[in-house]
N, CA and C atoms of all chains as a GROMACS GRO file, in nm:
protein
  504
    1UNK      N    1   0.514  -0.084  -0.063
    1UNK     CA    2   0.546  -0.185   0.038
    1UNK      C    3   0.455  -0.168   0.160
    2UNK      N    4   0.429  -0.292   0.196
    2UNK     CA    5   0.336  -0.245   0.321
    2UNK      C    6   0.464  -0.338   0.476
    3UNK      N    7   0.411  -0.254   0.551
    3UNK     CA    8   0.486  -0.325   0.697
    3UNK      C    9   0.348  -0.374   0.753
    4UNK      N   10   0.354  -0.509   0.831
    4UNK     CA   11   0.242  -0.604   0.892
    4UNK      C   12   0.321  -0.671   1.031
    5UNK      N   13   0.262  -0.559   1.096
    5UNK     CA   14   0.300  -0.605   1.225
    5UNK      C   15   0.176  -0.700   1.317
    6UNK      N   16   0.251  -0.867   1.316
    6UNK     CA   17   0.198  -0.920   1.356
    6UNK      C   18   0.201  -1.002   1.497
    7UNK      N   19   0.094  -0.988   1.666
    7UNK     CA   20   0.084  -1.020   1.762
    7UNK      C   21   0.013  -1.161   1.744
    8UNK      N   22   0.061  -1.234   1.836
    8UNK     CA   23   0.083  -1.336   1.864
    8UNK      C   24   0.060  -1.390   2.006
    9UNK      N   25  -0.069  -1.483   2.057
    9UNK     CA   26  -0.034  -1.455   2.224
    9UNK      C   27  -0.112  -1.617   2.222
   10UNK      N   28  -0.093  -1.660   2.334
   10UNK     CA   29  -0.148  -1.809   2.352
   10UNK      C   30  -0.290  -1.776   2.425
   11UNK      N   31  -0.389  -1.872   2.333
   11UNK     CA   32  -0.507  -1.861   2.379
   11UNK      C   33  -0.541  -1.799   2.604
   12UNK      N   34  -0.615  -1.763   2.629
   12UNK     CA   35  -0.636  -1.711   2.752
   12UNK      C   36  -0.650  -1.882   2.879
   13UNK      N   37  -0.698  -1.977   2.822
   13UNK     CA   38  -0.720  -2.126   2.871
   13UNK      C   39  -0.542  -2.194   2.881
   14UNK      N   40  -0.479  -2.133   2.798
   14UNK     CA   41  -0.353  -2.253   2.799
   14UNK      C   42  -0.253  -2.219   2.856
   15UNK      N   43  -0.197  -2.264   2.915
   15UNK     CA   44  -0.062  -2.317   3.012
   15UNK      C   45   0.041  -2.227   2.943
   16UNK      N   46   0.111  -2.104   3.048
   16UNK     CA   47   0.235  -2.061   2.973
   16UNK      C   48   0.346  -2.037   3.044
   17UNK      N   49   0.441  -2.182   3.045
   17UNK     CA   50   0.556  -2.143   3.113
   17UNK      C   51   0.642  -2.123   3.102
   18UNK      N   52   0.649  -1.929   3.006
   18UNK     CA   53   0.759  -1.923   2.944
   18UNK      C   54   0.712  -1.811   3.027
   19UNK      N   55   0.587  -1.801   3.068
   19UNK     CA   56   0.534  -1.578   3.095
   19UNK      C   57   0.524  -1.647   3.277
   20UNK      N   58   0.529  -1.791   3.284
   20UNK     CA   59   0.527  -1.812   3.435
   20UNK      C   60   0.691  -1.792   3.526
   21UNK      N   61   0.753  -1.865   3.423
   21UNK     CA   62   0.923  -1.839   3.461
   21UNK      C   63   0.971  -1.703   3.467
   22UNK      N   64   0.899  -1.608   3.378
   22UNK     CA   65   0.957  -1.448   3.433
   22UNK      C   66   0.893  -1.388   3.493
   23UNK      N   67   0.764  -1.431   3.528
   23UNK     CA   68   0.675  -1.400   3.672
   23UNK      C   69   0.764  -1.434   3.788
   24UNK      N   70   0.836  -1.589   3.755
   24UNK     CA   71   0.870  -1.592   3.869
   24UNK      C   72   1.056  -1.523   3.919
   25UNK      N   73   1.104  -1.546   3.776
   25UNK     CA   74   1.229  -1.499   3.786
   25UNK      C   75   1.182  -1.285   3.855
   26UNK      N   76   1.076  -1.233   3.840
   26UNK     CA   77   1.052  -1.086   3.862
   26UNK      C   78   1.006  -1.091   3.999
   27UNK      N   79   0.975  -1.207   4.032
   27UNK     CA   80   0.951  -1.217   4.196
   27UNK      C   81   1.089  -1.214   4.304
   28UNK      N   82   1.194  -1.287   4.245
   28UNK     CA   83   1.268  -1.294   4.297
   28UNK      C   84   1.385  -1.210   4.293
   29UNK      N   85   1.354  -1.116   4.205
   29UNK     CA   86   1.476  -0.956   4.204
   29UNK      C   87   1.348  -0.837   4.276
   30UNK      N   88   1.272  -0.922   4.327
   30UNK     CA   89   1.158  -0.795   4.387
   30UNK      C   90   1.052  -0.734   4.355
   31UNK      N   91   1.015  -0.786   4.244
   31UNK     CA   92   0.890  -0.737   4.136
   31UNK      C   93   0.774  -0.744   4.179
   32UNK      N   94   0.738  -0.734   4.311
   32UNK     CA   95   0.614  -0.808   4.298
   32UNK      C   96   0.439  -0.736   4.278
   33UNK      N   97   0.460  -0.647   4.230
   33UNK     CA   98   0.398  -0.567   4.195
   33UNK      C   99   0.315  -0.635   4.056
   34UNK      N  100   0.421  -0.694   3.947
   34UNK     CA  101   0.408  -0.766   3.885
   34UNK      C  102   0.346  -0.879   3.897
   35UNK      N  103   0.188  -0.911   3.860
   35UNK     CA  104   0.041  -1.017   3.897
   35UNK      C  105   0.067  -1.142   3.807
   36UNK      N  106   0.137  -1.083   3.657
   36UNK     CA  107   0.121  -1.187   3.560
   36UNK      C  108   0.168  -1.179   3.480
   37UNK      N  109   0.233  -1.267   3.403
   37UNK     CA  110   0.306  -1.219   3.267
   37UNK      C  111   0.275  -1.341   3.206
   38UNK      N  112   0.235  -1.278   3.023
   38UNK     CA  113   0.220  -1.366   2.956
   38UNK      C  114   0.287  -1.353   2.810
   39UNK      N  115   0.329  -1.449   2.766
   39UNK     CA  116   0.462  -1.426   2.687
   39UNK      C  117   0.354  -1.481   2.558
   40UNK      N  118   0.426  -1.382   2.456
   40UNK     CA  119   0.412  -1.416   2.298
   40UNK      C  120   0.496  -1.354   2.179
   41UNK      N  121   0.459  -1.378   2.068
   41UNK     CA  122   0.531  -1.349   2.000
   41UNK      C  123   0.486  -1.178   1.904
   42UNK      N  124   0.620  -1.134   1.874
   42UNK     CA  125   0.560  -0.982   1.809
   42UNK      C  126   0.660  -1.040   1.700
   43UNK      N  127   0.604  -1.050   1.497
   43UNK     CA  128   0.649  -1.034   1.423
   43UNK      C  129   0.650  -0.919   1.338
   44UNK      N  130   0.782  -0.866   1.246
   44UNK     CA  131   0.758  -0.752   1.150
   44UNK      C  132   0.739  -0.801   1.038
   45UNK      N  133   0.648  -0.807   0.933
   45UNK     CA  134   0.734  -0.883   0.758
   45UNK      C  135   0.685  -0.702   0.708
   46UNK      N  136   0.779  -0.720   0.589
   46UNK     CA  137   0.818  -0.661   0.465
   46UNK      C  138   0.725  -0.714   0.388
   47UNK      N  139   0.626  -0.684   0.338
   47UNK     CA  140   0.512  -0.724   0.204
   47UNK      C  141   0.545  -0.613   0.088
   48UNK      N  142   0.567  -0.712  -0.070
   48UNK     CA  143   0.518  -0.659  -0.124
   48UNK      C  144   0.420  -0.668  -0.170
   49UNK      N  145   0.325  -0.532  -0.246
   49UNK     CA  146   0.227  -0.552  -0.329
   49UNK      C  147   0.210  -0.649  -0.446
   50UNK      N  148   0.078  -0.748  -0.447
   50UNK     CA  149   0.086  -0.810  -0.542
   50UNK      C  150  -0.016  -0.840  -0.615
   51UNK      N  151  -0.118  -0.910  -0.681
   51UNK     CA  152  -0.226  -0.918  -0.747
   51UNK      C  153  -0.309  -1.060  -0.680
   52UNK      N  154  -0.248  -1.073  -0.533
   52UNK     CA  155  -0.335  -1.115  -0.422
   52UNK      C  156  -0.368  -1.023  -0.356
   53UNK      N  157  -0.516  -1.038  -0.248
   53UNK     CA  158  -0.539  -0.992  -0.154
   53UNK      C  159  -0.434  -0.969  -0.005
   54UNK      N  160  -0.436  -0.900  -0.004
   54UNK     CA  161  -0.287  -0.878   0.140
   54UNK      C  162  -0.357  -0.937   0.242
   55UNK      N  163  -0.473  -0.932   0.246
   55UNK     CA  164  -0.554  -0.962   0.404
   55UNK      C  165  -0.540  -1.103   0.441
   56UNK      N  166  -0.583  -1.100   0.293
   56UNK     CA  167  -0.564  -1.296   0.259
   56UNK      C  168  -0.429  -1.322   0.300
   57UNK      N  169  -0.360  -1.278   0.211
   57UNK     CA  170  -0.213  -1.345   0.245
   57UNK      C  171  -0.189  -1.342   0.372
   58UNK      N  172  -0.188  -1.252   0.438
   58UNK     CA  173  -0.162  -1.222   0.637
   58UNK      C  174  -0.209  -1.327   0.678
   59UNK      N  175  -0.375  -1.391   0.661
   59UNK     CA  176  -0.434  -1.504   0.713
   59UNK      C  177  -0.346  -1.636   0.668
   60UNK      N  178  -0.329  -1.642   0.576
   60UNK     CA  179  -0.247  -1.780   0.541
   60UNK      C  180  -0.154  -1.801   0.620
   61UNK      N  181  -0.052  -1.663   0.588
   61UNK     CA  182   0.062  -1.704   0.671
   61UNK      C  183   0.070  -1.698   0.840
   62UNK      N  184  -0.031  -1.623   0.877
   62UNK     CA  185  -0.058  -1.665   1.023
   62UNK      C  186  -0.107  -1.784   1.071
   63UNK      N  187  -0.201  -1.809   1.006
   63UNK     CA  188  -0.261  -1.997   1.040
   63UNK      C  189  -0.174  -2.073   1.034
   64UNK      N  190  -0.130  -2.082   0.928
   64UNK     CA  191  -0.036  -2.184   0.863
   64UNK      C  192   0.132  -2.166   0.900
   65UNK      N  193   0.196  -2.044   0.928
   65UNK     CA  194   0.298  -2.048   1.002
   65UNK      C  195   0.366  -1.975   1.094
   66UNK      N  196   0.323  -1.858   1.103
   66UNK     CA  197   0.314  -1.743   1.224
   66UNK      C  198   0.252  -1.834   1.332
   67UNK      N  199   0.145  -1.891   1.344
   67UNK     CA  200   0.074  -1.895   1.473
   67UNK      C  201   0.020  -2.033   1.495
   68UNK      N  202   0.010  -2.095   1.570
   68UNK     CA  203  -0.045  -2.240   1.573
   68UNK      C  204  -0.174  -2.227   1.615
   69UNK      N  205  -0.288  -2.218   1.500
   69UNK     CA  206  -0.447  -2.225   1.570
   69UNK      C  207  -0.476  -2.264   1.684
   70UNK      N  208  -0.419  -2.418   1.712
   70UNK     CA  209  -0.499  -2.466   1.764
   70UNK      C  210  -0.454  -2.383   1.976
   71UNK      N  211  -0.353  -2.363   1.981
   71UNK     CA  212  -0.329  -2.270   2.123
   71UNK      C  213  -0.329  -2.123   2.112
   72UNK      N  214  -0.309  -2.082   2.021
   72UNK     CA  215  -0.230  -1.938   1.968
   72UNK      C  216  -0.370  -1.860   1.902
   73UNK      N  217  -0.360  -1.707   1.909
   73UNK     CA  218  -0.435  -1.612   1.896
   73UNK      C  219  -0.359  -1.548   1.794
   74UNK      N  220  -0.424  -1.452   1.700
   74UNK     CA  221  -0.299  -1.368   1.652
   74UNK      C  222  -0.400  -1.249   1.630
   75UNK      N  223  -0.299  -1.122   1.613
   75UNK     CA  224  -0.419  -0.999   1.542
   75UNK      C  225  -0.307  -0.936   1.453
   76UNK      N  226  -0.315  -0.841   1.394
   76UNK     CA  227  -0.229  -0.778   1.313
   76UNK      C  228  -0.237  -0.645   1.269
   77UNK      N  229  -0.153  -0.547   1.185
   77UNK     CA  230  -0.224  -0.406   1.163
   77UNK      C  231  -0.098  -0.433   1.026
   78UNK      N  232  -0.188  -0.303   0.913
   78UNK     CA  233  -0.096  -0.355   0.822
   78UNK      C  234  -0.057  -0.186   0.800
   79UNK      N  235   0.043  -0.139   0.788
   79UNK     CA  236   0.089   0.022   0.774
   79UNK      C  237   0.149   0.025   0.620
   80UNK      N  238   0.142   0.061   0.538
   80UNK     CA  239   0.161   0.139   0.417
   80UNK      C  240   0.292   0.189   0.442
   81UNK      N  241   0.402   0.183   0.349
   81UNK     CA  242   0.576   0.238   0.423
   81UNK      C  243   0.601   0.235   0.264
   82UNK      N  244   0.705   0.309   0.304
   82UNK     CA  245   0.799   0.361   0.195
   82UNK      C  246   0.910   0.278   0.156
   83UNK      N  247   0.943   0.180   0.034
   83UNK     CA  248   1.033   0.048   0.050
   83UNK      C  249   1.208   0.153   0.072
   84UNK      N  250   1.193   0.046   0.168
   84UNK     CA  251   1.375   0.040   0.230
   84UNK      C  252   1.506   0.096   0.136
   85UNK      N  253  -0.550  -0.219   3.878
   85UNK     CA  254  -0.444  -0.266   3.817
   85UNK      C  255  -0.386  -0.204   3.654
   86UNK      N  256  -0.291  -0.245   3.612
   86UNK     CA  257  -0.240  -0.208   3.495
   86UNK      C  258  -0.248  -0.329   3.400
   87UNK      N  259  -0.232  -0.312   3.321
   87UNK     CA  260  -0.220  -0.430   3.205
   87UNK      C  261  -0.154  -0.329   3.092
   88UNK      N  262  -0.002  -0.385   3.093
   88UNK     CA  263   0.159  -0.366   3.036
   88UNK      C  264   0.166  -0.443   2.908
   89UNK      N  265   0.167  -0.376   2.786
   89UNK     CA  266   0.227  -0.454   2.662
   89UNK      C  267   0.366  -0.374   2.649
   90UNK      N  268   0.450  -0.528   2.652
   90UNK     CA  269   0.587  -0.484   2.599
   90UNK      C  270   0.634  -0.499   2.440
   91UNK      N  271   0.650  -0.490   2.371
   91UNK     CA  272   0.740  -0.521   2.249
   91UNK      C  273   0.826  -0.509   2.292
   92UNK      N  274   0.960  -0.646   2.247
   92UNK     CA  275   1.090  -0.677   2.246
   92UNK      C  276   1.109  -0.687   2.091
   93UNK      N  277   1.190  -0.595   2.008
   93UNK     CA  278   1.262  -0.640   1.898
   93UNK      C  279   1.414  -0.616   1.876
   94UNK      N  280   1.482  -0.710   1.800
   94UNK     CA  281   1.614  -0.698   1.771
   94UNK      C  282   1.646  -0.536   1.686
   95UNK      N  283   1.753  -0.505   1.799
   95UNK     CA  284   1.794  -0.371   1.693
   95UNK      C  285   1.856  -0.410   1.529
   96UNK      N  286   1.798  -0.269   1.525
   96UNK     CA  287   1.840  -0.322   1.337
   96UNK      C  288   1.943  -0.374   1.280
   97UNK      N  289   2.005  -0.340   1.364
   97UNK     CA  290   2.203  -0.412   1.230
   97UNK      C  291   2.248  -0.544   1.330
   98UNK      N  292   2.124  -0.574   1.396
   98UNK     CA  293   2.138  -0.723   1.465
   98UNK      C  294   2.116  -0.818   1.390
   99UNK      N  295   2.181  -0.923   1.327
   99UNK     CA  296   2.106  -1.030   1.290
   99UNK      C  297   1.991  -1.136   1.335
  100UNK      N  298   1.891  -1.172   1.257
  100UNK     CA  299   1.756  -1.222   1.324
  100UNK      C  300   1.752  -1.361   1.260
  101UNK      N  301   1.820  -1.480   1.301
  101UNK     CA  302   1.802  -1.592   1.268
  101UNK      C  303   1.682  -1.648   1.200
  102UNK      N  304   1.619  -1.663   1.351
  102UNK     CA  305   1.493  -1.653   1.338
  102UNK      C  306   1.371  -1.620   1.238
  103UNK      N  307   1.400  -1.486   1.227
  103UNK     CA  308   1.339  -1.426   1.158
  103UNK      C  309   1.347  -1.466   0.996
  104UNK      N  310   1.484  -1.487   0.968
  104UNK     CA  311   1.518  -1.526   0.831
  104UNK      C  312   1.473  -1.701   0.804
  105UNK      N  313   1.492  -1.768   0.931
  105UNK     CA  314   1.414  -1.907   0.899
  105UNK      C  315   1.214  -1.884   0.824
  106UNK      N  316   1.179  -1.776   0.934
  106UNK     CA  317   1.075  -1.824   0.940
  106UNK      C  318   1.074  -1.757   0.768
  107UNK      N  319   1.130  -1.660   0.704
  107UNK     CA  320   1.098  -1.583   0.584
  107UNK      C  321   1.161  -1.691   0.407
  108UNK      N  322   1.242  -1.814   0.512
  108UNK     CA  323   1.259  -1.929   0.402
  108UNK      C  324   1.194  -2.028   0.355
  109UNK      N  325   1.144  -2.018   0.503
  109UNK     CA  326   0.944  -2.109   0.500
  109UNK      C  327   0.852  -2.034   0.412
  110UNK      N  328   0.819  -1.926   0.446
  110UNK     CA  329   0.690  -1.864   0.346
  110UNK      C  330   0.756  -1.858   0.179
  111UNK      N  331   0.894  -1.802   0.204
  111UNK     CA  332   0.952  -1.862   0.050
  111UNK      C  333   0.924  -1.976  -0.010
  112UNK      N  334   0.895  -2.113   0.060
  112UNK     CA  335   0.895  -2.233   0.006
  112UNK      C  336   0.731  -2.242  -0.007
  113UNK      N  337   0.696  -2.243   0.057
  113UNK     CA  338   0.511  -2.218   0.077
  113UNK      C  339   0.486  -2.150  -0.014
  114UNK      N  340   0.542  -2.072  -0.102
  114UNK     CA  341   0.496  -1.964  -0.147
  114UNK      C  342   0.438  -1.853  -0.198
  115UNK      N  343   0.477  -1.769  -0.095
  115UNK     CA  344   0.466  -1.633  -0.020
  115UNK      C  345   0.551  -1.569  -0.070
  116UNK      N  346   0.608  -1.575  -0.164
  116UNK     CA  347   0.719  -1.445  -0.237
  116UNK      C  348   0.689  -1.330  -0.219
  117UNK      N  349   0.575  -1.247  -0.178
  117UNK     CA  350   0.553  -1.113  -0.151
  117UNK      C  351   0.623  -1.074  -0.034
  118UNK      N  352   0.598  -1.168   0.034
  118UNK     CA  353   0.698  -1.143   0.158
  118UNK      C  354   0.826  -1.126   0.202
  119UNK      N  355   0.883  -1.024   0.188
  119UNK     CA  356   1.016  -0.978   0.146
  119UNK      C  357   1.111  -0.927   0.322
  120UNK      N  358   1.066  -0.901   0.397
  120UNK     CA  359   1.145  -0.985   0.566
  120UNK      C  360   1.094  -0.996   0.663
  121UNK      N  361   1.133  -1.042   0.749
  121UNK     CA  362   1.037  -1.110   0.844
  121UNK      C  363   1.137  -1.107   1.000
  122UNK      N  364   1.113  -1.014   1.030
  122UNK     CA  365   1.179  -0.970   1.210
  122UNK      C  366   1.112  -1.052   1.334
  123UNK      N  367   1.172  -1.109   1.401
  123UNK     CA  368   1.096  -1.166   1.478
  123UNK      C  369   1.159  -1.124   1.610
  124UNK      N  370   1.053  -1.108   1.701
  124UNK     CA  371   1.023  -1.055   1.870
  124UNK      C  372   0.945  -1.060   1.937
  125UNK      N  373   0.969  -0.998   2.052
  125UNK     CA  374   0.861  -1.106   2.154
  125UNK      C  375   0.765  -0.993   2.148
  126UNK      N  376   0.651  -1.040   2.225
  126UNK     CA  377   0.538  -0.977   2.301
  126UNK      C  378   0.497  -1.008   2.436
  127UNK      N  379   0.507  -0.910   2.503
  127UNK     CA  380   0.495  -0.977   2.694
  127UNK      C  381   0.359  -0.886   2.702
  128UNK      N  382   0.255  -0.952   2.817
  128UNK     CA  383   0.168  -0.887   2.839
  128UNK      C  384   0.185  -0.933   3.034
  129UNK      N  385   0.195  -0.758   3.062
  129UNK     CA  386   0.212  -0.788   3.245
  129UNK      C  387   0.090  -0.736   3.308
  130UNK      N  388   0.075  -0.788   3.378
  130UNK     CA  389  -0.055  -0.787   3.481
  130UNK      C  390  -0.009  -0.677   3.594
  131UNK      N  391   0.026  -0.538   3.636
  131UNK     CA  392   0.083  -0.487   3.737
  131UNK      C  393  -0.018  -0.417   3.842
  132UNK      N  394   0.020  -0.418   3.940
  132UNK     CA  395  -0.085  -0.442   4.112
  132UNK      C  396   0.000  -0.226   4.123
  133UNK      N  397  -0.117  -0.167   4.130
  133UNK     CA  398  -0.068  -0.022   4.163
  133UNK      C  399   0.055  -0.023   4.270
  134UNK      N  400   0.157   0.034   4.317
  134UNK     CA  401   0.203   0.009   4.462
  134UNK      C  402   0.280   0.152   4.483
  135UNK      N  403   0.345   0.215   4.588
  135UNK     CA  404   0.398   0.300   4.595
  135UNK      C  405   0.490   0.367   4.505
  136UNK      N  406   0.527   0.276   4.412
  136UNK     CA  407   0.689   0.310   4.298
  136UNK      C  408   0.577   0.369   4.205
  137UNK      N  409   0.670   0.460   4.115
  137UNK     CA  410   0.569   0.484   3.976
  137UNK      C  411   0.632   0.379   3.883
  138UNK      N  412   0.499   0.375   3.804
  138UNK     CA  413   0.487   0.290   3.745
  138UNK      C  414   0.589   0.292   3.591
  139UNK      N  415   0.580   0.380   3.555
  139UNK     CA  416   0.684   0.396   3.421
  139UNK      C  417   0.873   0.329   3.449
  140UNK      N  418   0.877   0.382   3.635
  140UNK     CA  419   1.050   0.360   3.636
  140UNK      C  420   1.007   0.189   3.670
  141UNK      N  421   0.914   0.118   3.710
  141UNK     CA  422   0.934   0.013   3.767
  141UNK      C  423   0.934  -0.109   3.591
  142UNK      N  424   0.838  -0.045   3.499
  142UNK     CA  425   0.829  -0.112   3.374
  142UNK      C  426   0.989  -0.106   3.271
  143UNK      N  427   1.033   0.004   3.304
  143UNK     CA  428   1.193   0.048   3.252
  143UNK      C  429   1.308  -0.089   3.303
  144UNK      N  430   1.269  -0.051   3.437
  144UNK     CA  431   1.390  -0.153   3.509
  144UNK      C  432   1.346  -0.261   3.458
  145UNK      N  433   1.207  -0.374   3.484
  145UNK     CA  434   1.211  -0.453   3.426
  145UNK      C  435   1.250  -0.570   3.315
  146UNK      N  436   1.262  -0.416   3.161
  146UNK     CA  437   1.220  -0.428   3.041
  146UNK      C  438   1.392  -0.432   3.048
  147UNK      N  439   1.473  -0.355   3.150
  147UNK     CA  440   1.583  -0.377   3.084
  147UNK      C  441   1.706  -0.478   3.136
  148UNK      N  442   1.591  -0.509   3.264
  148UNK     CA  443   1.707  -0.657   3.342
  148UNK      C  444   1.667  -0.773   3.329
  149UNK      N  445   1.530  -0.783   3.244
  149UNK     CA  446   1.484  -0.932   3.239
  149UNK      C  447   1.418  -0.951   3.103
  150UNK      N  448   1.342  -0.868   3.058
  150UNK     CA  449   1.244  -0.876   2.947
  150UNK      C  450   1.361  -0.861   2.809
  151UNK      N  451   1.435  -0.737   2.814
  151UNK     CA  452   1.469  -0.726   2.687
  151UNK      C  453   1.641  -0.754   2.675
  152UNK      N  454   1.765  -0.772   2.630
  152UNK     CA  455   1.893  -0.747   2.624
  152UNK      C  456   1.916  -0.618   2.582
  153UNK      N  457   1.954  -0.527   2.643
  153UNK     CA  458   1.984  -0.372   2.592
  153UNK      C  459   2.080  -0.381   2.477
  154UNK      N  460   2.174  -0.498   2.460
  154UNK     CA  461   2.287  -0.515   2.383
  154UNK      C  462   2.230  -0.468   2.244
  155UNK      N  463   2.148  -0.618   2.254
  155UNK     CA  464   2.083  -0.624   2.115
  155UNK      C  465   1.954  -0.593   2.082
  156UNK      N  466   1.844  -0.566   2.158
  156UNK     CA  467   1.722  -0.564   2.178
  156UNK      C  468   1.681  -0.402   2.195
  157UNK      N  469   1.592  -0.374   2.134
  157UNK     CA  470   1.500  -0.236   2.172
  157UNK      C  471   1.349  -0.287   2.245
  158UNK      N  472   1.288  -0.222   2.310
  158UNK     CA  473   1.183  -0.214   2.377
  158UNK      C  474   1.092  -0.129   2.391
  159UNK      N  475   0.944  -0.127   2.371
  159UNK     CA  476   0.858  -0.010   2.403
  159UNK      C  477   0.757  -0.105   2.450
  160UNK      N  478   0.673   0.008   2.530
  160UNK     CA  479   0.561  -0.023   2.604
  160UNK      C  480   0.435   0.039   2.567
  161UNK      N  481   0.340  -0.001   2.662
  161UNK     CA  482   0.181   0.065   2.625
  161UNK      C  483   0.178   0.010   2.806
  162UNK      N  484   0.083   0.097   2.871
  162UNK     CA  485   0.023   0.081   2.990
  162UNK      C  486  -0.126   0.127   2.944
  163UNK      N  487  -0.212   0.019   3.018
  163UNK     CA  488  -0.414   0.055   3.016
  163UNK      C  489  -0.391   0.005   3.122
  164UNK      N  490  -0.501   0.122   3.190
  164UNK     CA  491  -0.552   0.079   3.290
  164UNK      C  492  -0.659  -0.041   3.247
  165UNK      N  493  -0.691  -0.148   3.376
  165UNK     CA  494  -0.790  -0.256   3.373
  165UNK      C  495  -0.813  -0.261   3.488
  166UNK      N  496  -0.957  -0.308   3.520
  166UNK     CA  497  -1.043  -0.384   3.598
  166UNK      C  498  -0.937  -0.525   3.664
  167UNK      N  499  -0.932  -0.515   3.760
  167UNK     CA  500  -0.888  -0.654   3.816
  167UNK      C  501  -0.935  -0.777   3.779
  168UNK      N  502  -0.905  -0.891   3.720
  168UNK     CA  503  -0.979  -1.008   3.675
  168UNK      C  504  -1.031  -1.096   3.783
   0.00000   0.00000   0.00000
């Protein structure tokens, strides 16, 4: 079994007011130390081995439904685990 | 300055909606290797050095705004960076 932990973050150009609202909600309990926050997503999957390429598969399912190309960034690491 | 990666994920015997939608999609697409699919956030904070240390000020944060202690676990990474 492999674990594929996959990051997720919106391109560096696009609008994020999900990491602007807890910038600002951290301003207002006193944070201000805190410059910027930018919000994304962290997924875990469970892979099993199969008689596809894993790398491949990670790319599919990140383009196509982990991550929206056209705003979204993604990177990933894939760890080797012992099944559950 | 600092530049803060948080991971937010659901503790384990939490249920992950989410997570199980997105693992009914790659089922239908199919992605049958893909056996579960956890889903959580990723925050990336921008933090300005200031008198507090820095580890208790990322703690408090992570646990009054970023993460739910209920249900949620949290870890960090701090790098130092160049100011943008």
């Amino acid at each position: 079994m492999y674990k594929v932990k996959v990051y997720v973050t919106l391109r560096e150009r696009v609008l994020d007011p999900q990491g602007a609202a807890i910038k600002q909600s951290l301003e207002h309990l006193g944070y201000r130390e805190v410059k910027e926050v930018r919000a994304g997503k962290f997924l875990e999957l469970l892979v099993e081995p199969s008689g596809r390429d894993l790398d491949a598969i990670i790319q599919e399912v990140c383009g196509r439904v982990l991550a929206n190309p056209v705003i979204e960034d993604y990177r990933y690491e894939i760890e080797e685990c012992v099944a559950p």
